[in-house]
VOVO-751901 format. One line per field, with one value per residue (C-alpha): x, z, y; residue in one letter. Coordinates in pm, whole numbers, always signed. Layout:
N
xx = (X / ...) .
zz = (Z / ...) .
yy = (Y / ...) .
r = (a / ...) .
END
This chain:
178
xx = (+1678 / +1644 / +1344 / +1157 / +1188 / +1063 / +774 / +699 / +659 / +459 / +229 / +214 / -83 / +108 / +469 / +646 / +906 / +1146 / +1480 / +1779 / +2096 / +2487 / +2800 / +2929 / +3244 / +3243 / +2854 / +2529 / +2342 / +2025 / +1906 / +1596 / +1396 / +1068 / +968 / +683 / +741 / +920 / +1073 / +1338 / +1437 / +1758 / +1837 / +2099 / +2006 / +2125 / +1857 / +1625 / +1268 / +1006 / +1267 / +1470 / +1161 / +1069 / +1406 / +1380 / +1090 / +884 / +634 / +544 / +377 / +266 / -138 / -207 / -146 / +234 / +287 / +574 / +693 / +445 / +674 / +514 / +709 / +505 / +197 / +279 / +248 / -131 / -152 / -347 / -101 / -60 / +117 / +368 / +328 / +658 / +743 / +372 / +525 / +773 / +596 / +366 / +668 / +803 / +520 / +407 / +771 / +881 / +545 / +355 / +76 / -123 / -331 / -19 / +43 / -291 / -296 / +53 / -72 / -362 / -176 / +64 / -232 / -465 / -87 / -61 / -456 / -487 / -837 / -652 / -454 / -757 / -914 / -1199 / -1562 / -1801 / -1838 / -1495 / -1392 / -1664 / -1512 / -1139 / -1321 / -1456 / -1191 / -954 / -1251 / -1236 / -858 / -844 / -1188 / -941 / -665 / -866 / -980 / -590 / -518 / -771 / -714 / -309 / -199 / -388 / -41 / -94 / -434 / -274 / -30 / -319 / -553 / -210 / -214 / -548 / -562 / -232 / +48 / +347 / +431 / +621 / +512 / +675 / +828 / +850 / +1192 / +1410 / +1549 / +1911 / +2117 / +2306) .
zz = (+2424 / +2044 / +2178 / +2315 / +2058 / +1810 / +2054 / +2082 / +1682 / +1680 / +1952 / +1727 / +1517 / +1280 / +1100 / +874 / +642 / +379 / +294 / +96 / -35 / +151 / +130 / +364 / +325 / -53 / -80 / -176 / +208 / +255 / +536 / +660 / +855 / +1053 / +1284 / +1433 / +1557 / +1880 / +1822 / +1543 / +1426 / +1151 / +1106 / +802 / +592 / +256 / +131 / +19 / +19 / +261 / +326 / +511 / +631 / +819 / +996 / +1133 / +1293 / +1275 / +966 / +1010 / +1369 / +1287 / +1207 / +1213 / +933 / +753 / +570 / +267 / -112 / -243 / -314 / -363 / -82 / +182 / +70 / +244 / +551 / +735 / +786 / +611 / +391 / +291 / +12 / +171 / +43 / -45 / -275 / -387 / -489 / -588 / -844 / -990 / -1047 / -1276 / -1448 / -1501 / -1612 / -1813 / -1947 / -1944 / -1748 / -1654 / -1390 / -1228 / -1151 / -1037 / -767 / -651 / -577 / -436 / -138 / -104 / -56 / +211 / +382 / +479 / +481 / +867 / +899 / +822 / +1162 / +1358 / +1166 / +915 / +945 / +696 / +473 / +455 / +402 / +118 / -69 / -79 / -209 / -470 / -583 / -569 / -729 / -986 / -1041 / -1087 / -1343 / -1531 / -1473 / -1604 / -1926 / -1968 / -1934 / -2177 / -2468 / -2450 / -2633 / -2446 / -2302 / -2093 / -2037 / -1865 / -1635 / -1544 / -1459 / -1267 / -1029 / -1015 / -843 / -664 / -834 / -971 / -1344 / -1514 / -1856 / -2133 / -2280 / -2585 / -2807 / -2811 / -3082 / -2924 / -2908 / -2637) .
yy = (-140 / -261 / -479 / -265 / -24 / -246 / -348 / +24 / +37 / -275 / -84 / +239 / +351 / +455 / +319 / +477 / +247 / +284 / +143 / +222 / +54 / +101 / -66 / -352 / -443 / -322 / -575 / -378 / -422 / -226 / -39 / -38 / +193 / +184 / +468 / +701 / +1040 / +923 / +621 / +492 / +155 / +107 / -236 / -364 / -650 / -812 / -814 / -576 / -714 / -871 / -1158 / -869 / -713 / -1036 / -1126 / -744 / -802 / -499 / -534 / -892 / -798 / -433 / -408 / -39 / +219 / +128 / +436 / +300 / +420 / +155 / -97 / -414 / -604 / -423 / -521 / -844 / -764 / -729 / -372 / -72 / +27 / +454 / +547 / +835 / +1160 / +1233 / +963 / +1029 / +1433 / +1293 / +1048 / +1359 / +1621 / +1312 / +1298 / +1636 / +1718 / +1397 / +1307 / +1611 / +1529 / +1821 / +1631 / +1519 / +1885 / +1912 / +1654 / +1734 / +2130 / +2010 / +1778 / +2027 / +2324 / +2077 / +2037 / +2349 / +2471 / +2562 / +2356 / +2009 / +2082 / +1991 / +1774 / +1876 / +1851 / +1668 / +1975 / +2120 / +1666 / +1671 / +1987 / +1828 / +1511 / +1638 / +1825 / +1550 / +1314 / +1566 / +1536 / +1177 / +1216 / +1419 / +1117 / +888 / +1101 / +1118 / +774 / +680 / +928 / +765 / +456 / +153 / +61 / +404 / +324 / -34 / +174 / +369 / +63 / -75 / +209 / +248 / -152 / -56 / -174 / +53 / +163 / +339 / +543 / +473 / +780 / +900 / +818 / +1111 / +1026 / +946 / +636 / +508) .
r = (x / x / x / x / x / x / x / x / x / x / x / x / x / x / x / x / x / x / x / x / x / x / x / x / x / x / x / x / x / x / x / x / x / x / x / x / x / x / x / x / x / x / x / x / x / x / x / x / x / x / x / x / x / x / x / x / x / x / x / x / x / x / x / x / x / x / x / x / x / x / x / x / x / x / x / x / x / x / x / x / x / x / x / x / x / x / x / x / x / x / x / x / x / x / x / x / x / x / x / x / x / x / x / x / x / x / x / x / x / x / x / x / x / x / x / x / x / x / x / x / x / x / x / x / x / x / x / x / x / x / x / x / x / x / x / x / x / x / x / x / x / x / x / x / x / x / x / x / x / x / x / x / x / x / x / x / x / x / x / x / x / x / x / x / x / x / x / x / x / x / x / x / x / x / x / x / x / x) .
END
């Protein structure tokens, strides 16, 4: 059953993936999960990263869209990589409400609004595709104007996930000691 589950998610046009850390016998184990919307495969490694990934046997083999929380161990594998939308939310709240970025805000409405706008259910048309691009172009022009008015070490994290790669803002000192 296992292998033809995992031949089924090979097959699929679209995988999701993510992974998360348990407990075996009292040792940090991670399990990972790749799945579509009719098939599901958990499998428990020790490791975390693409070394787990590959002794699964999913990722290594999958070519189509791999829809992941852009951690960089997915990026090895040959498929057209998504960022999912979730940890993407998730990634904008943080930064609209830890850092204060307005923009962040911006973009996170605006997924959330074409989510539930009743013409993305069928697909949209060149005109209706051209009006959500160009408000999200305009978005990330106000991203960028952001990023480059902050310290140049913002302006870096910006120019990081503008190529792909993750960061982290540094925040400002509160003040406190640990």
């Amino acid at each position: 059953m296992e292998a033809a589950i995992i031949r089924g998610l090979i097959a699929a046009p679209v995988l999701h993936a993510d992974e998360s850390g348990l407990r075996v016998a009292k040792s940090l184990h991670w399990l990972h999960v790749a799945s579509t919307v009719f098939l599901t495969f958990f499998g428990v490694h020790g490791h975390r990263g693409a070394e787990a990934m590959d002794a699964l046997g999913v990722q290594p083999f999958f070519r189509f869209w791999l829809i992941h929380d852009h951690w960089k161990a997915y990026y090895k594998f040959e498929a057209l990589h998504a960022l999912c939308n979730q940890h993407l939310l998730r990634e904008l709240k943080f930064l609209f409400e830890q850092c204060g970025e307005l923009w962040a805000a911006e973009l996170g409405r605006f997924l959330l609004d074409w989510k539930e706008d009743p013409r993305t259910k069928e697909g949209l048309d060149e005109e209706v595709f051209k009006e959500a691009r160009r408000h999200y172009k305009a978005i990330i022009r106000s991203y960028l104007s952001t990023c480059r008015k902050q310290a140049s070490t913002f302006w870096d994290a910006c120019f990081q996930a503008a190529i792909g790669q993750p960061f982290m803002p540094t925040l400002p000192d509160s003040g406190q000691t640990t």
